[in-house]
Structure formats: C-alpha cells, structure tokens
C-alpha positions as CSV (number, residue, x, y, z in Angstrom):
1,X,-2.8,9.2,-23.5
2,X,-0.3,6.3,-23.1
3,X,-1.8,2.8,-23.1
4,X,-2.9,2.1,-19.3
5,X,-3.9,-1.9,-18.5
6,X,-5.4,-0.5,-15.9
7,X,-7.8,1.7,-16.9
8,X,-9.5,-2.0,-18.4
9,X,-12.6,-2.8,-16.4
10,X,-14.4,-5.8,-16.2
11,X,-17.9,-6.2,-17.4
12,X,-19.6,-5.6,-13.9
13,X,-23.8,-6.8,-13.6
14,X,-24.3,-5.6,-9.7
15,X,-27.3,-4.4,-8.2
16,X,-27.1,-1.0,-6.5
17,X,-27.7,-2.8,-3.4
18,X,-24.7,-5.3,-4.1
19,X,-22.4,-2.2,-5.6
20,X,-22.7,-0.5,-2.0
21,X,-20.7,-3.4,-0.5
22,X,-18.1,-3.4,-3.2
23,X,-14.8,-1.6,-2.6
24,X,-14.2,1.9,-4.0
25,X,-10.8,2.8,-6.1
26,X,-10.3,6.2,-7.5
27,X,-7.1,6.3,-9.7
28,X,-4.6,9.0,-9.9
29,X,-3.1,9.9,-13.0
30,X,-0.6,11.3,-14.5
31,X,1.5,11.0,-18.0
32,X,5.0,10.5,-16.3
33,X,5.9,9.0,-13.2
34,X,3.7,6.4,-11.3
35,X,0.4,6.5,-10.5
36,X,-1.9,6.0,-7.5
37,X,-5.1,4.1,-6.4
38,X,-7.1,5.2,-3.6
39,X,-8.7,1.9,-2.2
40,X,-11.7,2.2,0.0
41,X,-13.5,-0.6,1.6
42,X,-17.6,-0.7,2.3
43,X,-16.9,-2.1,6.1
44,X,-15.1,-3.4,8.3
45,X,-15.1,-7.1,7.8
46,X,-14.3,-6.1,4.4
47,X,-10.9,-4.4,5.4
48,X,-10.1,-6.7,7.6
49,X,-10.5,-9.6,5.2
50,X,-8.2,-7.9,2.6
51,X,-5.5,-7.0,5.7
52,X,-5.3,-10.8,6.9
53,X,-5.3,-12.2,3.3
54,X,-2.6,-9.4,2.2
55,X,0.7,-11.2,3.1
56,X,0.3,-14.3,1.6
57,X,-0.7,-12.5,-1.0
58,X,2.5,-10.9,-1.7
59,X,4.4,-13.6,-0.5
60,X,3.5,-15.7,-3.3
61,X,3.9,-12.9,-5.9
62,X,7.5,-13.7,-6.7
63,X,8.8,-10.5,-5.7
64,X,10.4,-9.8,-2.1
65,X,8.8,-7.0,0.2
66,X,9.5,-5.1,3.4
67,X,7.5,-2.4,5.4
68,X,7.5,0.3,7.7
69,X,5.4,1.6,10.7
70,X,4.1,3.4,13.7
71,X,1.8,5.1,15.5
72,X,1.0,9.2,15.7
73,X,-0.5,8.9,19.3
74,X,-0.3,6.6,23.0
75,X,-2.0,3.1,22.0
76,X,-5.4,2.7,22.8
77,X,-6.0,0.7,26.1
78,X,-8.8,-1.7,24.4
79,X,-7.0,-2.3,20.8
80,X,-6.9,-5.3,19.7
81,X,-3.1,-5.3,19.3
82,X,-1.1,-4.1,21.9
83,X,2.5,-5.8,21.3
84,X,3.7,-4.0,18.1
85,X,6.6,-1.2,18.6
86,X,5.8,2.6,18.4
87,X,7.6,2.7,15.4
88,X,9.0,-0.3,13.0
89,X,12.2,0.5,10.6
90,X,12.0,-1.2,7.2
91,X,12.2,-5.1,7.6
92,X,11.6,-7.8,5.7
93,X,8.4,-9.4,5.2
94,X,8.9,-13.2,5.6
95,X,6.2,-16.4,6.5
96,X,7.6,-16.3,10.2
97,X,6.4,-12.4,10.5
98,X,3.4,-12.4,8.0
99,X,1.1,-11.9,10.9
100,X,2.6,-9.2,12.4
101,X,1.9,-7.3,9.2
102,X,-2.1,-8.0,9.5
103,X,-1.8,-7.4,12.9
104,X,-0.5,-3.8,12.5
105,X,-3.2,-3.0,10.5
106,X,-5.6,-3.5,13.4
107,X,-3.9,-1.9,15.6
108,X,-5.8,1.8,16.9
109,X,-4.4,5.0,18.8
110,X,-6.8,6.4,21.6
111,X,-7.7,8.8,18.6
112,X,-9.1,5.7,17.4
113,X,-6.5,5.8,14.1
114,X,-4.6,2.9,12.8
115,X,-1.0,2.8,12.5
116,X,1.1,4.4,9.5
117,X,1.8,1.7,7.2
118,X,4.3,1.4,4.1
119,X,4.7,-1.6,1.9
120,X,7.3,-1.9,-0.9
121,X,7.4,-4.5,-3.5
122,X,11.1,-4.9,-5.1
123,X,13.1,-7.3,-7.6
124,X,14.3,-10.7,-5.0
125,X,17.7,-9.6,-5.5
126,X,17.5,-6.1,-4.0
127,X,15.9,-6.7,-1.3
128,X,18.9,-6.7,1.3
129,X,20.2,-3.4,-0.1
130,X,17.4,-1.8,0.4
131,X,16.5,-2.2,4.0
132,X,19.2,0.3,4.0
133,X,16.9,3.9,4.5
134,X,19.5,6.0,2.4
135,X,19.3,3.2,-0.5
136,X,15.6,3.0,0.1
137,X,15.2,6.5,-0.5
138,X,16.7,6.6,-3.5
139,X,14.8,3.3,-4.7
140,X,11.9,5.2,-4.4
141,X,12.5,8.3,-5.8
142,X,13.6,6.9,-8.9
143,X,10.4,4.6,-9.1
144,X,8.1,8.0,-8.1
145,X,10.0,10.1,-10.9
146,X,10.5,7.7,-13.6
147,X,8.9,4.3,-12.4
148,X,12.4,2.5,-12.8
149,X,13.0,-0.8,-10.6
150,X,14.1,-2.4,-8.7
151,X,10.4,-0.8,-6.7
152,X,7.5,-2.4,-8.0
153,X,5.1,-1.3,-6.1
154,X,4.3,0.4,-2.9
155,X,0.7,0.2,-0.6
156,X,0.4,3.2,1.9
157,X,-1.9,3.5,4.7
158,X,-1.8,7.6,6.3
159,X,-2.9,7.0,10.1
160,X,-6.1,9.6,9.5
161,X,-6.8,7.9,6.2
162,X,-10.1,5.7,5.5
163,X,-8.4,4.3,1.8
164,X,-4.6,2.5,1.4
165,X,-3.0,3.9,-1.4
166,X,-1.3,1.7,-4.0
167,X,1.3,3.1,-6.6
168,X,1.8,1.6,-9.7
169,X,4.2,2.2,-13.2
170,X,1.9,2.3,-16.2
171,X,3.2,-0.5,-17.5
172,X,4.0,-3.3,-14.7
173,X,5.8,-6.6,-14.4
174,X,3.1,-9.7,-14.4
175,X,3.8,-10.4,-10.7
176,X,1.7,-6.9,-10.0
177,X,-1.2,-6.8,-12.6
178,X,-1.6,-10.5,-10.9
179,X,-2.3,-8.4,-7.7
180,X,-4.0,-5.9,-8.6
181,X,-6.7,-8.2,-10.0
182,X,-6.8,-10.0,-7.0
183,X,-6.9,-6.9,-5.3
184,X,-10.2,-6.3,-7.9
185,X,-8.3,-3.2,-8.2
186,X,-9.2,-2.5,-11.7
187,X,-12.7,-4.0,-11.2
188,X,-13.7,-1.0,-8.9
189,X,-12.2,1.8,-10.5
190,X,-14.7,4.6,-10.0
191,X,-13.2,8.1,-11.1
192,X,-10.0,9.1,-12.8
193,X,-8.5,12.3,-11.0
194,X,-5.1,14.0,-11.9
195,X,-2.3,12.5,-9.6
196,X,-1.8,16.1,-8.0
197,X,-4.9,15.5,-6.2
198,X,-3.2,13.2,-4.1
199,X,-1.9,16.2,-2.4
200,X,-0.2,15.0,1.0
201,X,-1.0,11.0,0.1
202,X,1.7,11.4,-2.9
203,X,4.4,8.9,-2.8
204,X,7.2,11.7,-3.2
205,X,5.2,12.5,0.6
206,X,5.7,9.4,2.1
207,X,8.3,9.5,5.0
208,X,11.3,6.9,5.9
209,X,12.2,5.4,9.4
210,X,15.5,4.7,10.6
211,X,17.0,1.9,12.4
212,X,17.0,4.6,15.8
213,X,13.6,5.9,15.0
214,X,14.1,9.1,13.5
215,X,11.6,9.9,10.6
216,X,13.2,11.4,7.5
C-alpha cells in the first residue's frame, strides 16, 4: 500500500464518555485517484462550531477557494437563514462573503435538510479560470482520476447527508495536511473502507451549477 500521512493517528487517552463527543471520520480508500473522509460530528454545537470557524480557516490556508449551492426543496418558514439564493454558481470565497458560506450551512428545507454544499481548494493562480463550470469540470476530473492540481481539495455536504465529505490526493501540498489537522481529521479516523463505498457521495458524483442554474 502506498505511504498515506493520513492514515498517522495521534496517540488519543479519551474516556468513553469523552470519545462520544468526539467527531467521527471514516476514510475511503483507494490505490489511485483521491480519497475520501466522511466527517461526522457528535451534535449540533459541534457542527456548527466547525461551519462558522471553516472560512477563516481556508482563507488563511494560502490557497484560493470557491463554492457551490442550493437547496432540493421550498425553504423552511422558521430557518435560521432565509436570504441565500435557491441555487449559487461557483463564486469565489473572499473575507467580504465568508459569512455567507457559514450561513449556508445552516440554512434548512421544510424537509428539515441543509443545503447542497461544494467547496474547492485550488492553486491562487487558477482560481479565475475556474469559476468557469466547463474548466471546473475538467479541474476536477483530473484531480478525481489522477489527483493532479491545480484542485487541492474539495469538502462536500449531500443535502440528506449527516457527514461532509473531504477528498484528498495521497500525498498533499502543506497548505492541506495543515487543515486536515485542524480539521483533527486524522485524529478521528475510525474505519478504513474501500472508496467504492462512497457509492453516490463519490466526487466523480458531485454535480456543477451554471451561471443560469442548470445542474450538469
């Protein structure tokens, strides 16, 4: 098997008790092509801490990032967030729209679901081309196949999922094993399952909005 950083876990000393309110993460592997991490979070104040925390987070990574969204069903009258569009083509995440991004992820249908919500990591200087959905697609297929940049990483939230998914190359750039041990990701890793198991979370799977709101 090829050498994995991630597979390293920190020494943990926890208490059943204490390991109940710990995160969950169940990795996806598989020898070529990225890999996956199912995060899962104990409660609610726990997801909702990692959500408002999340774009600073990346912000300060050193790489650039933009994101996608909208919502499978009417918006719930009593959400919490009622201003966001039905749907969001890929824009840029920047400090003058950082809350926007938290804010979609507490946003809930009247099925009581949360939005769906992509986020891709890329090199600064690509980040401009690939607002563009045909060069996106592309980007992405080439990171899903063969885990080439300028895609560093993506975070994935399916509307009727309780976990974000988080796809990785086996061998990242500094600026994303820096957040994945923020994100405690390899702290909490709990089972190792092949990638296939992913089934419809896979990031071949995950779908692209246009500028007019089609869904390709």
């Amino acid at each position: 098997m090829p050498f994995n950083w991630f597979l390293r876990r920190r020494p943990q000393s926890k208490r059943v008790s204490e390991e109940s309110r710990n995160p969950e993460v169940v990795s996806f592997w598989r020898e070529h092509g990225v890999i996956g991490y199912a995060l899962t979070f104990p409660d609610d104040y726990h997801r909702e801490t990692f959500f408002s925390q999340l774009p600073e987070h990346l912000l300060s990574s050193g790489l650039a990032w933009c994101w996608q969204s909208g919502r499978d069903a009417p918006l719930a009258p009593d959400s919490p967030i009622q201003y966001l569009p039905e749907k969001r083509p890929l824009t840029r995440l920047t400090r003058d729209n950082k809350q926007e991004l938290s804010d979609e992820f507490r946003e809930r249908d009247i099925e009581g679901y949360g939005r769906f919500i992509t986020i891709i990591g890329c090199d600064m200087e690509a980040v401009e081309t690939l607002l563009d959905v045909s060069q996106m697609r592309q980007a992405l297929k080439a990171f899903a196949d063969t885990e080439t940049p300028p895609v560093r990483m993506v975070l994935n939230q399916i509307t009727d999922s309780a976990a974000v998914h988080i796809f990785v190359p086996h061998r990242p750039v500094q600026a994303i094993q820096n957040l994945l041990w923020v994100f405690e990701i390899p702290t909490w890793v709990r089972q190792v399952r092949p990638y296939r198991q992913l089934w419809g979370a896979k990031l071949e799977e995950v779908p692209l909005i246009t500028h007019e709101g089609e869904i390709l």
